[in-house]
N, C-alpha and C positions, 0 to 999 in steps of 0.2 A: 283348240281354244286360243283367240286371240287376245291380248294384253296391249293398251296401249300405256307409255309413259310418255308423260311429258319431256318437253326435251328444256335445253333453262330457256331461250326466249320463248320457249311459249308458244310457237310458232307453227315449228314441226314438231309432232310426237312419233315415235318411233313407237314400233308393232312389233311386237314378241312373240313368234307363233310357240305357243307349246304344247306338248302331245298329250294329249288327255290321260294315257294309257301309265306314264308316270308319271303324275303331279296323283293321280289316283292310287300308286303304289306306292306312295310314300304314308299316304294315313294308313293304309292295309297290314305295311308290318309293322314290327315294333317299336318304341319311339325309342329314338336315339338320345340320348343322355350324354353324350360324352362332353357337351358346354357344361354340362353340370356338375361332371367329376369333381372339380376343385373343393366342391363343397364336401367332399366326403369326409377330408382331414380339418373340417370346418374346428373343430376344438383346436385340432394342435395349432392351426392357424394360430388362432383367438389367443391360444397362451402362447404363444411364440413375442406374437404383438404386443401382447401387454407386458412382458419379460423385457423387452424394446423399449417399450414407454418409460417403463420403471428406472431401465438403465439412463435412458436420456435425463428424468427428473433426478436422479440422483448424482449424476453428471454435473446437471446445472445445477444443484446445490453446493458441491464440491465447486463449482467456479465461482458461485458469489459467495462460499465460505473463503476462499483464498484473498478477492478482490477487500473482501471486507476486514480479513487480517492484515491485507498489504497495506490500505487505510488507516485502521488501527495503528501499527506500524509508524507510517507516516505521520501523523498525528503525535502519537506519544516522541518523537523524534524531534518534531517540530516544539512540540511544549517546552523536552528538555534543551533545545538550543535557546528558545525564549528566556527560558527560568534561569542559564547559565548566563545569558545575554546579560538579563536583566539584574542577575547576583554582583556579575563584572563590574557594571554601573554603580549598584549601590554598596562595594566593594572601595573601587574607584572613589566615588565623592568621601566616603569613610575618612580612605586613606587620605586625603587632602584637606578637608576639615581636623584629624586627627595632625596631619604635619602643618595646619595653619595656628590651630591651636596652641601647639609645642614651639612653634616659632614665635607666636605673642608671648609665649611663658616664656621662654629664653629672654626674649629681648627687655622683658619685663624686669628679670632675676638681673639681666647683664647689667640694665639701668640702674638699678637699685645697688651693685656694688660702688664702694668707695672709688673714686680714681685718683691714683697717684702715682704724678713722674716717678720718685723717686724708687717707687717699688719697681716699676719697670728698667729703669735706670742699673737697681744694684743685683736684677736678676741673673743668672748663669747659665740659663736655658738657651738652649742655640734653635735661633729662630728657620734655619731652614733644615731642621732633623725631620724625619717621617713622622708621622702620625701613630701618638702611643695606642696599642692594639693588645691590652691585655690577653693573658693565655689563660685557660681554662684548665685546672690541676683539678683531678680527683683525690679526692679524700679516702682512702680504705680504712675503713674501721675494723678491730678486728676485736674479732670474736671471744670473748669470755670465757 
């Protein structure tokens, strides 16, 4: 029996003699199956694969659960440096209004004393001593 194939241009085709006698003994026995084997342990395949799948989705949930705490994370970190940012601020102005205010009273309190030479004149205070810095004493009370 002859076979012709094409060859790629087309041009020449090349002739395939083959022998009648086995391409005829090939339907005659049995059909050979053994491309087919694979399929036998078709099941376990099948749950092997899906065993697979399942690890990868649970995988990629474990990684966008991480990405999404490391986020979290982030965020609440960034809030608390905002919130501590923004405390220091209005912390800050507090304390400056608070010591602008105490310096208008002072100056106010200072104005409003009496001034006179002469009380400065017969004072005994030595003008270049430290700075008086009361001490702090406990009291014990005792017990009845």
């Amino acid at each position: 029996m002859l076979l012709k194939v094409p060859s790629v241009d087309w041009t020449d085709q090349i002739v395939y003699v083959v022998d009648d006698d086995e391409s005829l003994s090939d339907f005659d026995d049995e059909p050979d199956f053994s491309e087919y084997m694979w399929m036998e342990n078709e099941e376990e395949f099948d749950k092997n694969e899906l065993q697979r799948l399942e690890e990868e989705e649970i995988m990629q949930e474990c990684f966008e659960a991480m990405i999404e705490d490391e986020l979290e994370e982030q965020i609440n970190e960034w809030e608390k440096a905002k919130y501590v940012e923004l405390l220091n601020i209005v912390l800050n102005l507090a304390d400056h209004q608070i010591f602008h205010c105490r310096t208008e009273e002072q100056n106010t309190a200072l104005s409003a004393l009496p001034k006179n030479q002469c009380n400065v004149e017969k004072s005994v205070l030595n003008p270049m001593a430290d700075e008086f810095v009361p001490l702090c004493h406990q009291i014990e009370f005792i017990a009845s």
